[in-house]
C-alpha beads as a LAMMPS data file, in Angstrom:
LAMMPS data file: protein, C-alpha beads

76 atoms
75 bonds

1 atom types
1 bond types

-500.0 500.0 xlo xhi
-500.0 500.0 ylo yhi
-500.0 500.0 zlo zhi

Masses

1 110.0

Atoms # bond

1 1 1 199.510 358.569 -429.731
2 1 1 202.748 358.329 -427.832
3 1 1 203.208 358.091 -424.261
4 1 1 205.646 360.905 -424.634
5 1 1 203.635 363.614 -426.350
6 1 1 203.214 365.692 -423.099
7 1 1 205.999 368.172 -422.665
8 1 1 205.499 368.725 -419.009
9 1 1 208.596 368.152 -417.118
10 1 1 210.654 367.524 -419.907
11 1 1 214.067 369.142 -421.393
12 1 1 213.454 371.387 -424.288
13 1 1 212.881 370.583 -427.720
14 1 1 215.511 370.994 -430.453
15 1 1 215.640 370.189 -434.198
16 1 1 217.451 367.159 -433.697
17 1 1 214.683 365.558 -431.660
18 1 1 212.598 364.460 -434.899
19 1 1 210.541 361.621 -433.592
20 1 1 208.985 364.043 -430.524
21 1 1 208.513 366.685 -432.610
22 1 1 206.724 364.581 -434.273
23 1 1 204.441 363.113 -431.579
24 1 1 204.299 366.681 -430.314
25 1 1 203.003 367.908 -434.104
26 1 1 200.389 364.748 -434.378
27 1 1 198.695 365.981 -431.703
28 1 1 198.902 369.555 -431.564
29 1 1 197.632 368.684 -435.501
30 1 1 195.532 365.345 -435.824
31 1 1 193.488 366.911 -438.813
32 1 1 196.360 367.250 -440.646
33 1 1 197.871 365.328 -443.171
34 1 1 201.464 365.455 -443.091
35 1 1 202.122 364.371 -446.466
36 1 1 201.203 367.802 -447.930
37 1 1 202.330 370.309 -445.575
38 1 1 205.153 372.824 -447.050
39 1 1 208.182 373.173 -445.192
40 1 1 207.918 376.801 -444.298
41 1 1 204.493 375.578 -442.568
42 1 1 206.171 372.975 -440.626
43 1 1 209.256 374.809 -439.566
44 1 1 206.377 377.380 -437.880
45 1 1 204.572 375.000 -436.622
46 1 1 207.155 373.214 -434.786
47 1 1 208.734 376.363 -433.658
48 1 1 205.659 377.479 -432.278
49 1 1 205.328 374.177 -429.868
50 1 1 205.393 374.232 -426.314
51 1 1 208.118 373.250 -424.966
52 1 1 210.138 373.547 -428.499
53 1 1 213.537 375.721 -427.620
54 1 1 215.482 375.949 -430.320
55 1 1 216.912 378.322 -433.369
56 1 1 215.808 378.632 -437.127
57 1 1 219.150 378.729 -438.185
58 1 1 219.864 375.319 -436.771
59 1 1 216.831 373.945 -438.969
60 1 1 217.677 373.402 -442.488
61 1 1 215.798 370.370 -445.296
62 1 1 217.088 367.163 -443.957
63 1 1 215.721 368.297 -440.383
64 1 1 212.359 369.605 -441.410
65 1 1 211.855 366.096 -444.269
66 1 1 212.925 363.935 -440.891
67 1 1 209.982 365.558 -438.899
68 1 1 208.127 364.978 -441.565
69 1 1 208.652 361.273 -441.984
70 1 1 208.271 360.625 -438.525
71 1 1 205.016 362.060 -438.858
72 1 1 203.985 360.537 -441.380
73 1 1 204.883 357.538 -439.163
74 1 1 203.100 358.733 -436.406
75 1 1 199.362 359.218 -438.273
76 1 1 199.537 355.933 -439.763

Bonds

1 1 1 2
2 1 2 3
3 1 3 4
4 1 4 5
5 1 5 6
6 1 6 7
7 1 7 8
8 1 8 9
9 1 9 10
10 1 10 11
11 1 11 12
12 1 12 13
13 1 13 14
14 1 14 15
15 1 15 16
16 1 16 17
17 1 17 18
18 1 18 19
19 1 19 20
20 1 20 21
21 1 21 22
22 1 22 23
23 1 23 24
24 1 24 25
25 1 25 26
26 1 26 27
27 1 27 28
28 1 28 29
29 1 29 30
30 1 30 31
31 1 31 32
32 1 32 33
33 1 33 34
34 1 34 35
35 1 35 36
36 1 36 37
37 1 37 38
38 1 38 39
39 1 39 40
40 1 40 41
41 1 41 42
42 1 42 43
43 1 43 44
44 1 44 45
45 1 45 46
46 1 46 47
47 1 47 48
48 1 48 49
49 1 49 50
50 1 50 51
51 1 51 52
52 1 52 53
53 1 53 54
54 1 54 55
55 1 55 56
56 1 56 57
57 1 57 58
58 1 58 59
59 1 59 60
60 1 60 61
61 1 61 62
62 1 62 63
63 1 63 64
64 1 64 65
65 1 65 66
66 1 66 67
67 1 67 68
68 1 68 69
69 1 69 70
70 1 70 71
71 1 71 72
72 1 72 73
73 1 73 74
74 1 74 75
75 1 75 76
């Protein structure tokens, strides 16, 4: 768990911001394994974080596999 993970006082999340996305998703999620979520479940997960400010159209498969990498990361 990352010292970071709280969004509290902190500039908005966008796309580009894989690795606190995924701190933010490893703890909003810690049952989950990220290794088998689909990508339409991750882009509506992330977009439905607090503190995440950004548009779908900016997401695309590079951004969403990133998030999930760093995830992946993040559990192990």
């Amino acid at each position: 768990m990352s010292a970071l993970s709280s969004t509290k006082n902190q500039t908005p999340m966008k796309w580009t911001e894989t690795q606190r996305i995924a701190e933010e998703l490893y703890d909003a999620h810690p049952e989950i394994d990220p290794k088998t979520i689909r990508f339409t479940d991750l882009m509506q997960w992330v977009m439905a974080l607090d503190g995440f400010d950004d548009s779908e159209s900016h997401c695309g498969e590079k951004i969403l596999e990133a998030i999930q990498l760093a995830w992946i990361d993040e559990a192990a």
